[in-house]
C-alpha positions as CSV (number, residue, x, y, z in Angstrom):
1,X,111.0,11.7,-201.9
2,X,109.0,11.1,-198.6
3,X,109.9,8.8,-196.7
4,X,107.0,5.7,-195.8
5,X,107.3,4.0,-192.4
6,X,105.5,0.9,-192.5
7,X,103.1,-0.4,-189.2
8,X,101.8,-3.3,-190.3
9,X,99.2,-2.6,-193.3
10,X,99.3,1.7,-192.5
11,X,101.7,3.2,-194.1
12,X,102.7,6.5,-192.7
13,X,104.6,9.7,-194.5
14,X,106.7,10.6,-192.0
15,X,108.8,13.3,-194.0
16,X,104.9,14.9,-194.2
17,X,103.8,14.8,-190.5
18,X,107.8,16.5,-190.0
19,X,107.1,19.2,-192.0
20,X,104.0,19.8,-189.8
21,X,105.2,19.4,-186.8
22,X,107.9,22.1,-188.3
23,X,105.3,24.5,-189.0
24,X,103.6,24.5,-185.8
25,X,107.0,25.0,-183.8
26,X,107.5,28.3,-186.6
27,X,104.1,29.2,-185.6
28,X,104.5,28.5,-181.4
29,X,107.6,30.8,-182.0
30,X,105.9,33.3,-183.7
31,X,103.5,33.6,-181.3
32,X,106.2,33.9,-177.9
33,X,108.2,36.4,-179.7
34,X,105.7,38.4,-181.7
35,X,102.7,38.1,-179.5
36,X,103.8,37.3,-176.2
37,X,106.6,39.4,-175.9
38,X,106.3,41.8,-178.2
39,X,110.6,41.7,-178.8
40,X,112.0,45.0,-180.6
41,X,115.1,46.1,-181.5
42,X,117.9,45.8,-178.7
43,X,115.8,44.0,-176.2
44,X,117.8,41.7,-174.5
45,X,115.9,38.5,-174.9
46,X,117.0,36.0,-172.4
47,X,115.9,32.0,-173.1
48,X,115.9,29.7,-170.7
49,X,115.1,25.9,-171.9
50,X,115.4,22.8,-170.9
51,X,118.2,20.4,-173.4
52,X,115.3,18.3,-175.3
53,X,113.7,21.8,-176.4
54,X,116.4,23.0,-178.8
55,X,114.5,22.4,-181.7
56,X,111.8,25.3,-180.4
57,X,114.9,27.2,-178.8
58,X,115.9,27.4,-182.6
59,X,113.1,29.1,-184.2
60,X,112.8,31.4,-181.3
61,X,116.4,32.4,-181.6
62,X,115.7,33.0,-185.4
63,X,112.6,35.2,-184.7
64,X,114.4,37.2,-181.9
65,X,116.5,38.1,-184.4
66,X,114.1,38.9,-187.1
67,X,113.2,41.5,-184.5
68,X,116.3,43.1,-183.9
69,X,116.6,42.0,-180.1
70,X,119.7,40.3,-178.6
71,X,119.6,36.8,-178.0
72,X,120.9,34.6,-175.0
73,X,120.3,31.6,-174.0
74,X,120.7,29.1,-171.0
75,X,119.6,25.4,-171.2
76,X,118.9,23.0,-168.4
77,X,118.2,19.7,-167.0
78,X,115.8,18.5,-164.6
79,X,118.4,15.3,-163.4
80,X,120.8,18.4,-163.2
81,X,119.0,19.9,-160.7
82,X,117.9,16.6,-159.0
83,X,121.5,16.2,-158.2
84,X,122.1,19.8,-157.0
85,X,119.1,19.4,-154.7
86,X,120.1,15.8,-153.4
87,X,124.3,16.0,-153.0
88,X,124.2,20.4,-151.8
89,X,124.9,21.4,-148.4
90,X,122.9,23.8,-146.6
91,X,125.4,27.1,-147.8
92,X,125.2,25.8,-150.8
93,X,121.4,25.3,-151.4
94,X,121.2,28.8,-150.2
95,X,123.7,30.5,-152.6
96,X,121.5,32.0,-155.5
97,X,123.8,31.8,-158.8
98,X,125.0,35.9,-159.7
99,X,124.3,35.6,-163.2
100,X,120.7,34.7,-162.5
101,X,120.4,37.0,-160.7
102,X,121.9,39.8,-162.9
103,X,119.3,38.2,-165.8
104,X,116.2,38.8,-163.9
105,X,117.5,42.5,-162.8
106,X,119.2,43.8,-166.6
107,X,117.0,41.3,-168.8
108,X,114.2,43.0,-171.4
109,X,112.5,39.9,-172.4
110,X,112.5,36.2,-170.6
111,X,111.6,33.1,-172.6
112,X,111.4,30.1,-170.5
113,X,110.7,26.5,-172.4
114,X,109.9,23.6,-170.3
115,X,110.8,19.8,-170.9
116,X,111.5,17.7,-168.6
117,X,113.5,14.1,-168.6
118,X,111.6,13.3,-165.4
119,X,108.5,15.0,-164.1
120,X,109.3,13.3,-161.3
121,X,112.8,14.3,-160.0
122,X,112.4,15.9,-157.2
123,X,109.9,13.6,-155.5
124,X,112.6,12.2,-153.4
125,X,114.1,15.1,-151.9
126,X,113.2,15.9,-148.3
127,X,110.6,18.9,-148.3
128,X,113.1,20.9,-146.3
129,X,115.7,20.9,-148.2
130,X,113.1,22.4,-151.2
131,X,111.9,25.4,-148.8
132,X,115.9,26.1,-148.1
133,X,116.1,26.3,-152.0
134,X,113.2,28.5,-152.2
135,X,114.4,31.0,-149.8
136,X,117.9,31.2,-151.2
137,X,116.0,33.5,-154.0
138,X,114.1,35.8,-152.0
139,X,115.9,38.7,-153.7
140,X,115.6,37.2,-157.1
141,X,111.4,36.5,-156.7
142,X,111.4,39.8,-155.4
143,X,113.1,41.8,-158.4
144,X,110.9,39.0,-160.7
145,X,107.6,40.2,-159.1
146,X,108.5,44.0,-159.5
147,X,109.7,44.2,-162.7
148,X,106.8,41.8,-164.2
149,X,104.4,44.2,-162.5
150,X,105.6,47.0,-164.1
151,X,106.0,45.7,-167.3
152,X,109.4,46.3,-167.5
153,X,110.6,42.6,-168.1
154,X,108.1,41.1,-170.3
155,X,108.1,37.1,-170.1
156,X,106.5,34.4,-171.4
157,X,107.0,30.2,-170.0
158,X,105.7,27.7,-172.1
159,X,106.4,23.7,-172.8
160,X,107.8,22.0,-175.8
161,X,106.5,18.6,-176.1
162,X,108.1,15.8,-174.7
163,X,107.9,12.3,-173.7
164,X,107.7,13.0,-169.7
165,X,105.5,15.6,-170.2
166,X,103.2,13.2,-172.6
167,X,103.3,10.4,-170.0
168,X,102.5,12.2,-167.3
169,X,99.7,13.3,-169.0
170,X,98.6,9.6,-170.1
171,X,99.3,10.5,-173.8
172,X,101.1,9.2,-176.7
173,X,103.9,11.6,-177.9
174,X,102.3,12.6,-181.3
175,X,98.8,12.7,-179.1
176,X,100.4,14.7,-177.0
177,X,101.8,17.4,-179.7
178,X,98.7,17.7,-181.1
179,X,97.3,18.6,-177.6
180,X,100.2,21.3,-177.1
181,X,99.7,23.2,-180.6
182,X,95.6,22.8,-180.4
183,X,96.1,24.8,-176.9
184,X,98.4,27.3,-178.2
185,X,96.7,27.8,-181.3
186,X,99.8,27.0,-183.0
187,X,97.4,24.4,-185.3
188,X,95.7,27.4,-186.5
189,X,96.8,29.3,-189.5
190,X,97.5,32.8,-188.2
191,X,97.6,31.8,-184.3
192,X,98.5,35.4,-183.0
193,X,95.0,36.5,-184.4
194,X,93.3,33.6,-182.7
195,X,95.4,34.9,-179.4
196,X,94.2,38.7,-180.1
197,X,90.1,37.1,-180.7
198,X,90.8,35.2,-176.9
199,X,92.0,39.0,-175.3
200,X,89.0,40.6,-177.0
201,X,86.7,38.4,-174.8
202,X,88.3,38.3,-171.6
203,X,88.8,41.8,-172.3
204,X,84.9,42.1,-171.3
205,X,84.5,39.9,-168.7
206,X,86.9,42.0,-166.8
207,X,85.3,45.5,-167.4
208,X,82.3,43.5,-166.1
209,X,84.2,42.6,-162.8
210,X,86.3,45.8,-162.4
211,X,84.6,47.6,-159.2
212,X,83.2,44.6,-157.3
213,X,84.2,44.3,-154.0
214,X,83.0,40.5,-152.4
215,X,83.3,37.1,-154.6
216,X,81.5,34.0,-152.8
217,X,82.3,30.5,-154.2
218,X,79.7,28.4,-153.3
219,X,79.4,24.2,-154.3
220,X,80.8,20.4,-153.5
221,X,84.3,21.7,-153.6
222,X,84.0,25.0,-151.9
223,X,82.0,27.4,-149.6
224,X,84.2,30.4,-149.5
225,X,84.0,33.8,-149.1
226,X,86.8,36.9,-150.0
227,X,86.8,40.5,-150.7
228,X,88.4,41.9,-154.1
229,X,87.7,46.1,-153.1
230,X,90.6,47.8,-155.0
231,X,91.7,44.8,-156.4
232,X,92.3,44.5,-160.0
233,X,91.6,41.4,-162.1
234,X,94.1,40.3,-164.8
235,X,93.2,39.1,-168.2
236,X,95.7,36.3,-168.3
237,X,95.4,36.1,-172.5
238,X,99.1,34.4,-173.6
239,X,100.9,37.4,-172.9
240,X,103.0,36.0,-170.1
241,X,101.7,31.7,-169.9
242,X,101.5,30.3,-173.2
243,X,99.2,28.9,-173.3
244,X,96.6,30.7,-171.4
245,X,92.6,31.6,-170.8
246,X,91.7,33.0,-167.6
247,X,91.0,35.6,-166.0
248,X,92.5,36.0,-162.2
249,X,93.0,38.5,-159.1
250,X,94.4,38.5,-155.7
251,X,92.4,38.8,-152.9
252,X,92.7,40.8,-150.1
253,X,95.0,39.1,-147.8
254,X,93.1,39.0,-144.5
255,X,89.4,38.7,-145.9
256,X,89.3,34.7,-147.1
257,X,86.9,32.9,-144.9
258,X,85.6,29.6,-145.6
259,X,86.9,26.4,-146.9
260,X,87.5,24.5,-150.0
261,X,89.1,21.3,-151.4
262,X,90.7,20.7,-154.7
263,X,89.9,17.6,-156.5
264,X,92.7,18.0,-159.0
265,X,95.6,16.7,-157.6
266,X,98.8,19.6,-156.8
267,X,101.8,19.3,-158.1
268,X,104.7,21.4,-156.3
269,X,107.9,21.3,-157.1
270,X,107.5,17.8,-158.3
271,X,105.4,16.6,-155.7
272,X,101.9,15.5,-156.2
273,X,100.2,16.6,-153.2
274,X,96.4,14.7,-153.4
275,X,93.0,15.8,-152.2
276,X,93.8,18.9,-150.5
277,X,91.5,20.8,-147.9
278,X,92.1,24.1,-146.1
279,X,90.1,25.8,-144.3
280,X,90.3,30.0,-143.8
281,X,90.0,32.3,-140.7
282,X,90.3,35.8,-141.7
283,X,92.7,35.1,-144.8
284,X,94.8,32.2,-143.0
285,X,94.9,29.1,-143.3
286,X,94.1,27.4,-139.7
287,X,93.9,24.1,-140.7
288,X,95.4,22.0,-143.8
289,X,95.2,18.3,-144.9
290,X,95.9,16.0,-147.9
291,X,95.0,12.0,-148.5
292,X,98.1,11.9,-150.1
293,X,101.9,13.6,-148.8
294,X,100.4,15.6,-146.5
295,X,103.6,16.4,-145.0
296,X,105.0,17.9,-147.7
297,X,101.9,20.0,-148.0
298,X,102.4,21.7,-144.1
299,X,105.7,21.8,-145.2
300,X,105.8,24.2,-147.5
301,X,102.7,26.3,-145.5
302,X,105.4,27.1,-143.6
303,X,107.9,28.2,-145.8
304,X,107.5,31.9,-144.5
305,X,105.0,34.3,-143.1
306,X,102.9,34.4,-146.4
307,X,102.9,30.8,-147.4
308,X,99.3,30.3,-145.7
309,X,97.3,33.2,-147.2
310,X,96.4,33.4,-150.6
311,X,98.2,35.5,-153.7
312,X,95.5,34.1,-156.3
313,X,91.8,33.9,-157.4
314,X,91.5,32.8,-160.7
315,X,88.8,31.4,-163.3
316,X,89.8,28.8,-166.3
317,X,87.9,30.2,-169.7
318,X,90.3,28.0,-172.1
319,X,87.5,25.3,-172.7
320,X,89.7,24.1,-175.5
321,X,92.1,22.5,-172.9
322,X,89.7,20.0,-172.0
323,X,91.6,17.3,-169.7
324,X,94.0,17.5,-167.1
325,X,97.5,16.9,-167.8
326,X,99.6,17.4,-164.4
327,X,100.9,20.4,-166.0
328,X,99.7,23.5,-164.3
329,X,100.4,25.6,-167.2
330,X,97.7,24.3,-168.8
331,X,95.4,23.0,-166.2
332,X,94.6,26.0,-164.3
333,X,93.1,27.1,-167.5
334,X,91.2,24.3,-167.9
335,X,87.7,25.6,-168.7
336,X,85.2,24.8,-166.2
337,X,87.5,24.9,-163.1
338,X,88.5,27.5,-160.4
339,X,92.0,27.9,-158.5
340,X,93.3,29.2,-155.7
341,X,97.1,29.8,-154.9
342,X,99.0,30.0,-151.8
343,X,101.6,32.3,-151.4
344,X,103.2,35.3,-153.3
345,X,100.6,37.7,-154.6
346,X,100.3,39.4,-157.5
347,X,101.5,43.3,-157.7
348,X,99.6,43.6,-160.7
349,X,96.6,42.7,-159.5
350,X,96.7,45.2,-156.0
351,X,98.1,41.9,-154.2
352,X,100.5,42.2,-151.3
353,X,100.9,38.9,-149.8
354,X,104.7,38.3,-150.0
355,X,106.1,34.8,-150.2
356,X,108.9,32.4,-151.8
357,X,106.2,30.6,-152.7
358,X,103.1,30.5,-154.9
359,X,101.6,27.5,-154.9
360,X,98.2,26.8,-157.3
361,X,95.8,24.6,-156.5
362,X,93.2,23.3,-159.1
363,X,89.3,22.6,-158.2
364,X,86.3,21.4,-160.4
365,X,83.7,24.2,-160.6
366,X,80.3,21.7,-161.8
367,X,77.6,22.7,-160.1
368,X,79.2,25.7,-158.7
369,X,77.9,29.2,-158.4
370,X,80.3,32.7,-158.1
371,X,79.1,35.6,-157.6
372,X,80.2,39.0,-156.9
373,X,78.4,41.8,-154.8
374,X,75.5,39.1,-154.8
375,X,75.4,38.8,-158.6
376,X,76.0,35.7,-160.3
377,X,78.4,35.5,-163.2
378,X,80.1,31.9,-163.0
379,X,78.0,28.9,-163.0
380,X,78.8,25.3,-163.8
381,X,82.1,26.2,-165.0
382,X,80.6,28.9,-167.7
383,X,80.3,32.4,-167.7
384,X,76.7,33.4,-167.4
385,X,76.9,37.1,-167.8
């Protein structure tokens, strides 16, 4: 018998909305392992999840194993790591743990699930002690970016809904589910299919862009100039960022001239950094300021020698994800908005920028124009060609 929940005069069936919700985690898993992924026999499929996420961390287990690969899985906590970052000395913030280290090297497959307590546990930790952090894995982003280029480690990150993640985002919990598995397609019957329809059609807006050389980005939030020769452009379709919808490059490192300003705010390493402006002098960036923790912002420009040049261009085309959660996951695929990140480039893409950082930074694109070799394809946050 289901059980009734009574709210005043609405009566709800809760065992019915469980079910759901148990069918759409099925489905999400489904689509990490099966779509994502693409897990076969004797991969070694490692999971790495936060604590509250063990009810997804379940059904991908059981669907890693359906496929014959070999699970293992480490879970987390972001108050953990708030209290690594706050009480570690300086050797110890730059030890980098072995057995992560041997994951990202030996690994097949990497599954990460985010859910955080606190979205926010990090803000108090000096900026400085963050870049020491970053640089501690230097060799571990550095066998990451390799293999992922290559195609050797296939990965996928993802969230599981949770109440930090819904109140950051200014959503009820059950709101807030319904946003996760309407982005993922995981309300749709066969989801994978929807995933395969998305590919399909970013599929053909990069065949359009292959071969162009110059992108211009010209509106209230940006008057910018770059070259993409020999660059490749990525159709980012939920095979690695679940979900997904866009499609992205990385620009040649010295060509960025120009400036722009992000009206979204950027969130690094639990900082919110607000209303961000850098400008660009042959791919650098010579000047950098935020209304809000600014400081933290130059801070981490000059984590190393590639923190102020760009490793990203890339276009949202997800115009299902239609609000802004303070998730960049999902927002940089919000449709109808551009991004540009700072730091490590992408090998697949012909990038070459190196940097223990990559930082993405989210701007509206209304009444914006892109174009490339003079020709415009992006207008108002839509593909025009």
């Amino acid at each position: 018998m289901a059980i009734i929940a009574l709210f005043g005069s609405i009566a709800v069936p809760v065992q019915q909305e469980q079910n759901m919700t148990d069918i759409k985690l099925n489905r999400l898993a489904n689509v990490l392992v099966n779509y994502s992924t693409k897990v076969k026999a004797g991969d070694w499929v490692h999971v790495n999840a936060n604590w509250q996420a063990i009810p997804l961390v379940k059904e991908v287990v059981r669907y890693v194993l359906r496929a014959g690969g070999n699970p293992s899985v480490n879970l987390e906590s972001s108050d953990l790591n708030e209290v690594f970052m706050d009480q570690a000395n300086d050797s110890q913030l730059r030890w980098a743990p072995p057995l992560e280290t041997h994951m990202i090297k030996e690994a097949n497959v990497w599954i990460v699930i985010e859910a955080p307590e606190n979205t926010r546990a990090m803000s108090s930790i000096d900026p400085s002690r963050q870049q020491t952090r970053n640089l501690a894995y230097e060799k571990w982003m550095e066998a990451y970016s390799k293999r992922s280029a290559s195609g050797e480690l296939r990965w996928v990150m993802t969230n599981y809904p949770c109440q930090a993640l819904a109140q950051e985002a200014g959503m009820s919990l059950s709101d807030y589910e319904d946003f996760i598995y309407q982005a993922t397609f995981a309300d749709q019957v066969d989801p994978v299919q929807a995933w395969r329809s998305l590919h399909d059609e970013q599929e053909r807006l990069v065949k359009w862009l292959t071969g162009k050389k110059t992108i211009s980005i010209r509106g209230p939030q940006a008057d910018l100039t770059l070259s993409v020769a020999g660059r490749r452009f990525v159709n980012s379709d939920g095979g690695q960022n679940m979900p997904s919808g866009e499609v992205f490059t990385s620009p040649v490192e010295e060509s960025v001239n120009g400036w722009v300003q992000f009206n979204y705010p950027a969130i690094y390493l639990g900082t919110s950094v607000e209303g961000v402006r850098l400008e660009f002098e042959r791919g650098k960036v010579v000047t950098a300021s935020a209304e809000k923790n600014e400081e933290f912002l130059l801070k981490m420009l000059e984590t190393d020698d590639g923190s102020r040049f760009l490793g990203a261009l890339g276009m949202g085309a997800n115009y299902g994800i239609t609000r802004f959660t303070k998730n960049i996951a999902y927002d940089k695929k919000i449709g109808g908005t551009f991004h540009l990140a700072l730091g490590n480039g992408y090998s697949e893409a012909g990038g070459e920028n190196e940097s223990n950082i990559h930082w993405d930074l989210i701007a509206d694109a209304k009444e914006t124009e892109i174009h490339a070799d003079g020709e415009l394809f992006y207008k108002d946050g839509r593909f025009v060609i």
